[in-house]
TORSE-581100 format. One line per 10 residues: their letters; for each residue x, y, z of N, C-alpha, C, O, CB. Coordinates in steps of 0.02 Angstrom, whole numbers, plus 32768, in hexadecimal, padded with zeros to 4 digits. Atoms other than C-alpha are relative to their C-alpha. Glycine has a CB too. Layout:
BEGIN
a) X/Y/Z/X/Y/Z/X/Y/Z/X/Y/Z/X/Y/Z ~ ... $
//
This chain:
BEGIN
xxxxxxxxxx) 802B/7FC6/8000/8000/8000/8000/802D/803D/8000/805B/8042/8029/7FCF/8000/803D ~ 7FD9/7FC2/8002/8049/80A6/7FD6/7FE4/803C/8048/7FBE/8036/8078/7FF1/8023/7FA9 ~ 7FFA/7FC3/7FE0/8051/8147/802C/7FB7/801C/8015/7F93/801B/8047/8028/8031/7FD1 ~ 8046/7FCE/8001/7FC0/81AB/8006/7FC0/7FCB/8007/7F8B/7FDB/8021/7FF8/8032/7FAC ~ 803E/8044/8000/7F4C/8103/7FFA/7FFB/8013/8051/7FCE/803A/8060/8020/7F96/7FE6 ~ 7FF7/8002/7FBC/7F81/80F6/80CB/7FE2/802E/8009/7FB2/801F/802D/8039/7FFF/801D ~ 8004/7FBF/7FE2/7F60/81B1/80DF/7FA0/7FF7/7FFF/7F78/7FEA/802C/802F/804C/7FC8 ~ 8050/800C/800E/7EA9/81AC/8087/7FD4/7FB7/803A/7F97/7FB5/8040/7FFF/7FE4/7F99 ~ 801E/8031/7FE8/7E7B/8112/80ED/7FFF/800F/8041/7FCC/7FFC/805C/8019/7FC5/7FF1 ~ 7FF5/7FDD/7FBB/7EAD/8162/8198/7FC6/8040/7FFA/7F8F/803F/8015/805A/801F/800B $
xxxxxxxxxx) 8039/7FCE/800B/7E4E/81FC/8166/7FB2/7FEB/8000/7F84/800B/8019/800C/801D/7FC0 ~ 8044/800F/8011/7DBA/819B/8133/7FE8/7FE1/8050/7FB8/7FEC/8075/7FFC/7FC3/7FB7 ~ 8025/802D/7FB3/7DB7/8124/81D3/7FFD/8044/8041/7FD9/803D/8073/804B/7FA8/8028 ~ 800F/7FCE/7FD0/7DC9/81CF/823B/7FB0/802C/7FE2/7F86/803F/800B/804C/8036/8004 ~ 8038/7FE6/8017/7D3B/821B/81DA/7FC7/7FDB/801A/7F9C/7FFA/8039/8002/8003/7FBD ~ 8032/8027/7FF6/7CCB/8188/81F1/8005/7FF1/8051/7FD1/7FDB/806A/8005/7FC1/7FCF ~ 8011/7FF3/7FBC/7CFB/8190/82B8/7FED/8038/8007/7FD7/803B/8041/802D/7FF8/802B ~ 800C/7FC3/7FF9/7CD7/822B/82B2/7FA7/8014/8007/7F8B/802F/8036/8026/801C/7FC5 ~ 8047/801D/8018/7C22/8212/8272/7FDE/7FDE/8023/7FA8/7FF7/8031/7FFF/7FDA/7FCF ~ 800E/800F/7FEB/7C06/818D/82D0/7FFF/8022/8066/7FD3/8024/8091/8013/7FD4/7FDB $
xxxxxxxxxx) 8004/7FE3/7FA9/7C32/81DA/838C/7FCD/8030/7FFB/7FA7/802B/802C/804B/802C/8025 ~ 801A/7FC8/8005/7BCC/8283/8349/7FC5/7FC7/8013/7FC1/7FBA/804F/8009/8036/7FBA ~ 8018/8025/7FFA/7B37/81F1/8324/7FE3/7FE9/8026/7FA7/7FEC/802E/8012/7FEE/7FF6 ~ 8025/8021/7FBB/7B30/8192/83B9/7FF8/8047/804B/7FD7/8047/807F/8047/7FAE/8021 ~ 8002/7FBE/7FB1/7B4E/8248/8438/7FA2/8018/7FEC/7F78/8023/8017/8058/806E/7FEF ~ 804F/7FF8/8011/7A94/826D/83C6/7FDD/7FC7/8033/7FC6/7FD3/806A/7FED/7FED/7FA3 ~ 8022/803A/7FEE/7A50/81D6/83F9/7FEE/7FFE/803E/7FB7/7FEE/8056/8021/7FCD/7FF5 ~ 8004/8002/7FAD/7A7F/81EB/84AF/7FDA/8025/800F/7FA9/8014/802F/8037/8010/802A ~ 8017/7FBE/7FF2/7A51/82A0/84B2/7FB1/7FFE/7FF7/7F8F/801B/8021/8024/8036/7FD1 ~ 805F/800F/7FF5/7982/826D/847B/8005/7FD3/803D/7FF8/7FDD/8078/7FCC/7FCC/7FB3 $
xxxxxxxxxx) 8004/801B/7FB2/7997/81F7/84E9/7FF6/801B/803D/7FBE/8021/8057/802F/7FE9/800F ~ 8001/7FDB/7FD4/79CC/824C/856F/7FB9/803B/8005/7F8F/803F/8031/8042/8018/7FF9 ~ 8031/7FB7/801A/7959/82EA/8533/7FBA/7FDE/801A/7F97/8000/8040/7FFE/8018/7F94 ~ 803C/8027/7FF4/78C0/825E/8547/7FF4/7FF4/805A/7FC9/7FFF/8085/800B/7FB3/7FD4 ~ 8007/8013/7F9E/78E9/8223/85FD/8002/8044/8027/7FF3/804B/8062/8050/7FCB/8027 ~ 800D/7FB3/7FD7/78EB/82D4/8631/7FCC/801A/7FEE/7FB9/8037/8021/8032/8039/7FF7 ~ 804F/8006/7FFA/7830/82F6/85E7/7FF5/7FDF/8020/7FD4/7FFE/804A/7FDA/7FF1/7FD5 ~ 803C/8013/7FE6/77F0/8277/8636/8019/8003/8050/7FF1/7FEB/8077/7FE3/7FB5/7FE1 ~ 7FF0/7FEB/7FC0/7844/82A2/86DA/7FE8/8049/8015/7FCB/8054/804A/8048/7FFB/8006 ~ 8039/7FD8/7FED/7803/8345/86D0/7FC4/7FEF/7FFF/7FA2/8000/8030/7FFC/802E/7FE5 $
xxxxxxxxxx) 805F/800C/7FF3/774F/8309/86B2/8019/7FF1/802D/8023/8021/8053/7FC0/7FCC/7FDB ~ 8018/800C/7FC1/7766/82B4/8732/7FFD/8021/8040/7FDE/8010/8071/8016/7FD7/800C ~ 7FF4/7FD0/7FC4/7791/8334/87A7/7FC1/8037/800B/7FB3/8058/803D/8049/802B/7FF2 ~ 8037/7FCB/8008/76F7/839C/875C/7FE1/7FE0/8015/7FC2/7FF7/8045/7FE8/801F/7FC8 ~ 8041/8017/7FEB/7688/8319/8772/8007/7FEC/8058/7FD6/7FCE/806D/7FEA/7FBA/7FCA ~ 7FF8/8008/7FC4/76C6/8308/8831/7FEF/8038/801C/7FDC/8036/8056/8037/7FEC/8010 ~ 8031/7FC9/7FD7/7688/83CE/8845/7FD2/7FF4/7FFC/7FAF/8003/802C/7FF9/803E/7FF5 ~ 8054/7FF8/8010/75E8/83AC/87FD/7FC6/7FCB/8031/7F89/7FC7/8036/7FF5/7FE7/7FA4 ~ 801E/803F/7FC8/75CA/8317/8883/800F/8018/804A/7FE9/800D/8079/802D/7FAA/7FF5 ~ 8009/7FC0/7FDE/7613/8397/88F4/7FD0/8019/800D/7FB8/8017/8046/8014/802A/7FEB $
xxxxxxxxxx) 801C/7FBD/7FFD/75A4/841B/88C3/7FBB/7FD1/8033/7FAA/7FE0/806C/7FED/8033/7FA2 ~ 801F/8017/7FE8/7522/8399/88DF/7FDD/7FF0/804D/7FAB/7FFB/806F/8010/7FEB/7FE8 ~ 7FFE/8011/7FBB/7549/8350/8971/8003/8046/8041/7FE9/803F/8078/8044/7FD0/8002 ~ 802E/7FC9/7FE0/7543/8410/89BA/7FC5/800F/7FFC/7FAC/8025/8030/800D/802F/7FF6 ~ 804E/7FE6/7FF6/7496/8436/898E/7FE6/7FCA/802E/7FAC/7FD3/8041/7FCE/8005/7FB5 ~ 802E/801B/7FB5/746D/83AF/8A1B/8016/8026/8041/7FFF/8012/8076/8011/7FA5/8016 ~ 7FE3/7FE0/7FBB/74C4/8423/8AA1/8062/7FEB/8004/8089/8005/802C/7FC9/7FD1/8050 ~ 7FAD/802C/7FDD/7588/83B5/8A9C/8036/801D/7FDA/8030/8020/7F9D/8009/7F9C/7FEF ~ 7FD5/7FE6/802D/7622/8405/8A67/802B/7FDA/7FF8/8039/7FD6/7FBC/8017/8036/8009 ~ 7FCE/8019/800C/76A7/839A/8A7D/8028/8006/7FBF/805D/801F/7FAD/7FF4/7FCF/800F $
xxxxxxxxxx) 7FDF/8009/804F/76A6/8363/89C3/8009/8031/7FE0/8029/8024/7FAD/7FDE/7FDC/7FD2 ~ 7FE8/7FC8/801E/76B2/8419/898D/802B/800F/801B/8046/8032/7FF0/7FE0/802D/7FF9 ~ 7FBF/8007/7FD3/7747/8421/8A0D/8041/7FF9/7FC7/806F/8017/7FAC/7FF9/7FB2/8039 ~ 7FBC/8030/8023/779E/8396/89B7/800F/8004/7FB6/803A/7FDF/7F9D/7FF3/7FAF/8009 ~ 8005/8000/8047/777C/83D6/88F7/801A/8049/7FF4/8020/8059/7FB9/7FB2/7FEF/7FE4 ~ 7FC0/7FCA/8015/77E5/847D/8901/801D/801C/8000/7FFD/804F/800B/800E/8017/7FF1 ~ 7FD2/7FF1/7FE7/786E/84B9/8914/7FFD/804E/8035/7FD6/807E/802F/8028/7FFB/7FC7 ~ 8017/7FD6/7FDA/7897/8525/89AB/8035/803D/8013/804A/804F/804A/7FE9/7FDA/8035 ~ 7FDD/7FDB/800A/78FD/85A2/8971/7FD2/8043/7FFF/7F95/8045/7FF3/8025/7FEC/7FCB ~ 801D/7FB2/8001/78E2/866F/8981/8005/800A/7FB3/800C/8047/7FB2/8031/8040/8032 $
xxxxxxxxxx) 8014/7FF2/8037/78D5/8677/88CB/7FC5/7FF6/7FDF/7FB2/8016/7FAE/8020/7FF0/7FE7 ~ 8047/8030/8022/7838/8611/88A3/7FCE/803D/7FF8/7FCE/8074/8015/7FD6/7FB7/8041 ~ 8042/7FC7/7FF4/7796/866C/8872/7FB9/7FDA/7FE3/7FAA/7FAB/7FBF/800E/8055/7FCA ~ 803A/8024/7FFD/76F6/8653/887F/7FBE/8024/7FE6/7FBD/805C/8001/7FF8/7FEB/8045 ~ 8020/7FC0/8020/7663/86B0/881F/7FBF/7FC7/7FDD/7FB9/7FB1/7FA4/8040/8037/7FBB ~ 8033/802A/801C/75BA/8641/882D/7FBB/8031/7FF5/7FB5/806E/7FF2/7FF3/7FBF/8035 ~ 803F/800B/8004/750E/8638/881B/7FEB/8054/801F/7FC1/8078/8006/7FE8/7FB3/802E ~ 8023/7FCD/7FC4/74F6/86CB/88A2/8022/804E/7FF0/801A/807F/8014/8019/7FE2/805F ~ 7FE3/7FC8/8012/7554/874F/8851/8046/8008/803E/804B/7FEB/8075/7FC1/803F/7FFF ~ 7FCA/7FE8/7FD8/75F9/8799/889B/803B/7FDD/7FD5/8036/7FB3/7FA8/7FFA/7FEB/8054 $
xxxxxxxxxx) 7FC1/803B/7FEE/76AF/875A/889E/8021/7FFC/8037/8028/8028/8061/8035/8001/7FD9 ~ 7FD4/8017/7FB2/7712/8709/8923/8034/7FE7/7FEC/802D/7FB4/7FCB/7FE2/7FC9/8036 ~ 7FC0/800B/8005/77CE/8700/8916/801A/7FE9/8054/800F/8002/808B/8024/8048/7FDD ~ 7FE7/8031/7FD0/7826/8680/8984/7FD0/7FE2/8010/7F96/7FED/7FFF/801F/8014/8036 ~ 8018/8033/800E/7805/85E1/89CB/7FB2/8011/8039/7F77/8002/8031/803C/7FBE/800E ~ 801B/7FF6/7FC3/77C8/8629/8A81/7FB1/8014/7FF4/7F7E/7FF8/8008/802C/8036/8027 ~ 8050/7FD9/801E/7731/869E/8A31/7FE8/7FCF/7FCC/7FAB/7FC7/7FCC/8008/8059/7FD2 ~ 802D/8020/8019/7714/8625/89B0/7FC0/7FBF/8031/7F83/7FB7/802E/802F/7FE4/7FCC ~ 801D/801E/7FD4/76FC/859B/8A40/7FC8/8013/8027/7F99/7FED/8032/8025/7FF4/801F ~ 803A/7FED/7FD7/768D/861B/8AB1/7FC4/8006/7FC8/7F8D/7FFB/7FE0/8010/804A/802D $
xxxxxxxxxx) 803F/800A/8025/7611/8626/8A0D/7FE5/7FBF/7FFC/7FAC/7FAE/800B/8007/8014/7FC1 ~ 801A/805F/7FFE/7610/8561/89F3/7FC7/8003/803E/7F8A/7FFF/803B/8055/7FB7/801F ~ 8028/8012/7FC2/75DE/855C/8AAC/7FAA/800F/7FF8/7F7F/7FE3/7FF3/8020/8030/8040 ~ 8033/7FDD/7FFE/754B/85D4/8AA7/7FD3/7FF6/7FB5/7F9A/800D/7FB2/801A/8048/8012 ~ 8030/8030/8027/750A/8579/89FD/7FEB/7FB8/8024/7FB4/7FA2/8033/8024/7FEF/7FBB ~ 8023/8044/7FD3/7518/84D1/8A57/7FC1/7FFC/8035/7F9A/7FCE/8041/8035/7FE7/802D ~ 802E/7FF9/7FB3/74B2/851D/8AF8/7FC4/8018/7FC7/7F96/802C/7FEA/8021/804B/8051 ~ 803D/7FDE/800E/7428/855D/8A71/7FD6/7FB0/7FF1/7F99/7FAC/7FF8/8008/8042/7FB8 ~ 8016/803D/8017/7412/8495/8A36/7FC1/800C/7FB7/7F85/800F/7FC4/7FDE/7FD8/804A ~ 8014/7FEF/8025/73CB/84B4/89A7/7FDF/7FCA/7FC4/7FB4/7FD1/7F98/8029/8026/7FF8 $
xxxxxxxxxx) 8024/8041/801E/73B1/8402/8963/800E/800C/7FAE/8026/803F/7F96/7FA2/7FFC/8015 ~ 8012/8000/8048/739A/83D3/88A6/804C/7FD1/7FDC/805D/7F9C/7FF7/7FF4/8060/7FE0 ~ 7FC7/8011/802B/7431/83A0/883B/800A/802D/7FC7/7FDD/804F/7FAE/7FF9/7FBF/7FE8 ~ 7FF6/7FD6/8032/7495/83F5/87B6/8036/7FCA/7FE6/8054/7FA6/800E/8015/8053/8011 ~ 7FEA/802D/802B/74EA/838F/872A/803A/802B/7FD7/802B/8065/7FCA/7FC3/7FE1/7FD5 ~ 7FF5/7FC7/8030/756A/83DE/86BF/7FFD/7FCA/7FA9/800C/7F90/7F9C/8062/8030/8019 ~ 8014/8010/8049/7541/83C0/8601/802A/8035/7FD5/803B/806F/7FDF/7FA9/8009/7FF3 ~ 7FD0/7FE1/803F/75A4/83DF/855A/803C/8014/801A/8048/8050/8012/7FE3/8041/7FDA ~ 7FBE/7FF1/7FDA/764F/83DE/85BB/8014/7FF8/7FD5/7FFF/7FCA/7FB2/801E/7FE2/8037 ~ 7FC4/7FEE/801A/76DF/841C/855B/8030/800A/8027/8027/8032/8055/7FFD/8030/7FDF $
xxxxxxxxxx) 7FDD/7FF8/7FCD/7779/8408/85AE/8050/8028/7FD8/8058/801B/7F9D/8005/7FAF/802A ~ 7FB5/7FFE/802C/7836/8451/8571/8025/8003/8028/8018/802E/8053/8015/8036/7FCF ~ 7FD5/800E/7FE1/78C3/841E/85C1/8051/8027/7FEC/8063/8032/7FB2/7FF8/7FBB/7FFC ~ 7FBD/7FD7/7FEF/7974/8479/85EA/802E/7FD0/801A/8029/7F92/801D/7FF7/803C/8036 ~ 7FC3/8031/7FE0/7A12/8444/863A/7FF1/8001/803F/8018/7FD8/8055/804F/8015/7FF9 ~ 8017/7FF3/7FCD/79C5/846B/86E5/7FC3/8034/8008/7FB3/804E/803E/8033/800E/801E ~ 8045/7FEC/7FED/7926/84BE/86C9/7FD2/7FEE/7FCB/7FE8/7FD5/7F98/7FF9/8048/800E ~ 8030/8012/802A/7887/84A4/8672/7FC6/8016/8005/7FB5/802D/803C/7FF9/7FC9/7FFE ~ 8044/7FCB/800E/77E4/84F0/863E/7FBA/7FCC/7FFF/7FBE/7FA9/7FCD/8009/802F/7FA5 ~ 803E/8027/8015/772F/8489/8647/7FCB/8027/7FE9/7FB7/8045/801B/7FE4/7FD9/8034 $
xxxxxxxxxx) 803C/7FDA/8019/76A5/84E2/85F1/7FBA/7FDB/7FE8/7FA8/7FB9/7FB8/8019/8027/7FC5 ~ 8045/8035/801B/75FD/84A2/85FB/7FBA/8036/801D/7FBF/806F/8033/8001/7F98/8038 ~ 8030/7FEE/7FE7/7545/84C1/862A/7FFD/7FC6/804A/8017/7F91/805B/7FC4/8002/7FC5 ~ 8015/8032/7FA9/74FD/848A/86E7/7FB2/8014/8004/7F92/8046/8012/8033/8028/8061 ~ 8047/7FFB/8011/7459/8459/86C2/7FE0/7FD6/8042/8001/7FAA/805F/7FED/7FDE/7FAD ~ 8010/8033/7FD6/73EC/840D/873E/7FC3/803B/803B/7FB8/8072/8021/8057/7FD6/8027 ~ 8030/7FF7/7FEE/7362/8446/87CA/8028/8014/805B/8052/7FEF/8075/7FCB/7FC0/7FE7 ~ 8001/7FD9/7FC8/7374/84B5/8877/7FB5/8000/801D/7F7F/7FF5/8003/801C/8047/7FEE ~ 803D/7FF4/7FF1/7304/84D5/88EF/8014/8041/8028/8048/804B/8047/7FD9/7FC5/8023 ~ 7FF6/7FC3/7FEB/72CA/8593/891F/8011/7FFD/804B/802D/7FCA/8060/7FC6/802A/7FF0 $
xxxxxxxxxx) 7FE0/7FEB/7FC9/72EC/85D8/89CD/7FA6/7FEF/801D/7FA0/7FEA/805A/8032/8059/7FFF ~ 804F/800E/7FF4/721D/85B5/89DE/7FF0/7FBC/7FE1/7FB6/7FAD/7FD4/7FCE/803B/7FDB ~ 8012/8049/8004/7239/84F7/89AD/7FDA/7FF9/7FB1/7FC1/7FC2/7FA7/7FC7/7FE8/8048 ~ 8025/8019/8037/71E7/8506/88F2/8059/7FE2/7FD7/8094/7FED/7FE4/7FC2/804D/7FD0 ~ 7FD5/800B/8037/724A/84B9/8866/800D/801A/7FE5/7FDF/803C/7FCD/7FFE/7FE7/7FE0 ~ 7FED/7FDE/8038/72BC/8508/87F2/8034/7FF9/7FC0/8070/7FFD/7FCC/800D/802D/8019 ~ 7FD5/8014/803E/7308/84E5/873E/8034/8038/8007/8033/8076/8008/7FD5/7FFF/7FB1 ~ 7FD1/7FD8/8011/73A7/8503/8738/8029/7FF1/7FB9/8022/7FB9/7F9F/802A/8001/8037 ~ 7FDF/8004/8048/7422/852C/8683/8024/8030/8009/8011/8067/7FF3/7FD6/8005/7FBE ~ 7FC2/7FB3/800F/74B8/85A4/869A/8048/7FDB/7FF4/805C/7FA4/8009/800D/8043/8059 $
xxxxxxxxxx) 7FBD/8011/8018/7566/85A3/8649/8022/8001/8035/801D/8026/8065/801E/8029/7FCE ~ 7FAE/7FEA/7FB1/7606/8584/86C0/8041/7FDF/7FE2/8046/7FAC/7FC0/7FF5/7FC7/806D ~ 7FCD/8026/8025/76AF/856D/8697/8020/7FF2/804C/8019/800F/8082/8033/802C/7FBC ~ 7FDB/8007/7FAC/7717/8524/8724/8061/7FEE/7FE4/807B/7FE2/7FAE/7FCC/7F9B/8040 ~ 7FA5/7FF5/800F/77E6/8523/872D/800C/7FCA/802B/7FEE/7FBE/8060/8032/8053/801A ~ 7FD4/802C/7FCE/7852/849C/876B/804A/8002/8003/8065/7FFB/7FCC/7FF4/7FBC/7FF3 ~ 7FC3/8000/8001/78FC/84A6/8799/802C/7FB5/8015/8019/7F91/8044/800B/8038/802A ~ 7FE9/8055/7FF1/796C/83FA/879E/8045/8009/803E/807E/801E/8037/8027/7FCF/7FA1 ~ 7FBF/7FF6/7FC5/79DA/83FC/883B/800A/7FC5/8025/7FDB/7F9E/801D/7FF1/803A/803C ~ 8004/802E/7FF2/7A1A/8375/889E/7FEA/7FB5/7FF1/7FE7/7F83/8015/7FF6/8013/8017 $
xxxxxxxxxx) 8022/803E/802A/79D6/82F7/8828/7FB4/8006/8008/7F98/7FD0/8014/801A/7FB2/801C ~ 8048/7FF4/7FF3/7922/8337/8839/7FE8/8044/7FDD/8000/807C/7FE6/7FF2/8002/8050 ~ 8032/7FD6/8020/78A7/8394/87CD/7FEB/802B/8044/7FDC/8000/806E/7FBE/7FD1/7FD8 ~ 802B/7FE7/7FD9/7861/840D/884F/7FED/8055/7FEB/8014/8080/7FD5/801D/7FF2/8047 ~ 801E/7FB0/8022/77E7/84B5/8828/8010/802B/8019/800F/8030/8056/7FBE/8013/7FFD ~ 7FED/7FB7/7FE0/7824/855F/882F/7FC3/8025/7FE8/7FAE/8052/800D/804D/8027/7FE2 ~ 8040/7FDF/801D/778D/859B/87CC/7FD1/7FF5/7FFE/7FCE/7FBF/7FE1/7FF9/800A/7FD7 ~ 8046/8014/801F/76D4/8594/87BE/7FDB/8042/7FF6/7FD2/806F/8020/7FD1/7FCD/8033 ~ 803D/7FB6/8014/7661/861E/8765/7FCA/7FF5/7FC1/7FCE/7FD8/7F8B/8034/804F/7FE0 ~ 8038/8006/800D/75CD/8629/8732/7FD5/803B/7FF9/7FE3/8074/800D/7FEF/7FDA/8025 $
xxxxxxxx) 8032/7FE0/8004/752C/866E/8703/7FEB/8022/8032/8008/8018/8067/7FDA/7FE2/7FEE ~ 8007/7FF8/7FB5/74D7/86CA/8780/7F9B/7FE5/7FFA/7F6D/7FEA/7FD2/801C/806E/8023 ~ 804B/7FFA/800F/7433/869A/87AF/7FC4/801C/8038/7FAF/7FFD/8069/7FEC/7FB8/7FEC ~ 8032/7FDC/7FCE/73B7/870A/8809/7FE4/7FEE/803A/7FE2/8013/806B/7FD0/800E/7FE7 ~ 8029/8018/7FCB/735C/86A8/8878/803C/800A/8030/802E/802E/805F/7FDC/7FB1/7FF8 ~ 7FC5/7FF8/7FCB/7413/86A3/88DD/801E/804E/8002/8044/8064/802D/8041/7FC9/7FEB ~ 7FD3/7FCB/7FF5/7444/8747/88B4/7FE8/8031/8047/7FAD/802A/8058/8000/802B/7FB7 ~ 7FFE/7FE7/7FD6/7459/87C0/894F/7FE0/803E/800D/7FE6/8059/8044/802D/7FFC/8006 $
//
C-alpha cells in the first residue's frame, strides 16, 4: 500500500469515527431529553395531587412539591404575588384552612425542558367549591417552573389565571 492510499484510509476511518461518536451523543441526548420530560410531568403531576390533596384542608404534599428557596413565586387563583418560600407557604396554609373541596386536573400539558429548569404550560380544569358550599367550574391557564437540584424536579413557579370568586 502506498503513501497517500494509508493517508486517505486514516482520514476516512477518522471521518467515519467522527460521525459515528456525533451519532450516538444524538441518540443519547433524545434520550436523555425524554427521561427528563417525563420526570418533569411527573413532578407536575405531583403538584396537581398536591393542589388536590390541599383543597381537603392537608398541606404536607404541597410542602414536599417545592422548592424552598427565597426566590420562588407564587401568583394564583386569588390574585397577588408572593416571593419566597415563607409567604408562599403562609398562602398555601390559609387556602388549605378554606377546604374548598373539588379537584383540578391539569389538561393539554406542554412541558420544555432545560439543563436545570423547565416550563409546564397547561390548563387546570376541574370543579371548586364557593366559600357558601355551591359548585364551581373551573378552566384557567397556569404555567408552573421547575428547577432540578439535588436530583429532584421541585417548583419555583406557579401562575395563573385569576379567578374572582377567590379574589380579595
Amino acid at each position: 500500500m502506498n503513501f497517500k492510499k494509508a493517508i486517505n484510509r486514516v482520514i476516512g476511518l477518522f471521518v467515519y469515527s467522527i460521525i459515528a461518536v456525533v451519532f450516538i451523543s444524538a441518540l443519547f441526548a433524545a434520550e436523555t431529553a425524554e427521561k427528563d420530560k417525563a420526570a418533569v410531568r411527573k413532578a407536575a403531576e405531583g403538584f396537581y395531587s398536591a393542589l388536590n390533596v390541599m383543597f381537603t384542608g392537608e398541606i404536607d404534599p404541597m410542602v414536599n412539591v417545592w422548592s424552598h428557596g427565597d426566590d420562588v413565586t407564587y401568583m394564583g387563583p386569588g390574585g397577588g404575588i408572593r416571593v419566597g418560600w415563607q409567604r408562599i407557604l403562609a398562602d398555601w396554609k390559609i387556602q388549605a384552612a378554606l377546604k374548598l373541596g373539588g379537584k383540578v386536573v391539569p389538561e393539554n400539558m406542554h412541558v420544555t425542558v432545560g439543563r436545570d429548569l423547565a416550563i409546564v404550560s397547561n390548563y387546570e380544569v376541574g370543579e371548586n367549591m364557593t366559600a357558601d358550599g355551591k359548585p364551581l367550574k373551573v378552566k384557567i391557564r397556569a404555567t408552573n417552573l421547575f428547577r432540578y437540584k439535588d436530583g429532584k424536579w421541585k417548583m419555583i413557579g406557579h401562575h395563573t389565571d385569576i379567578l374572582p370568586f377567590l379574589q380579595k
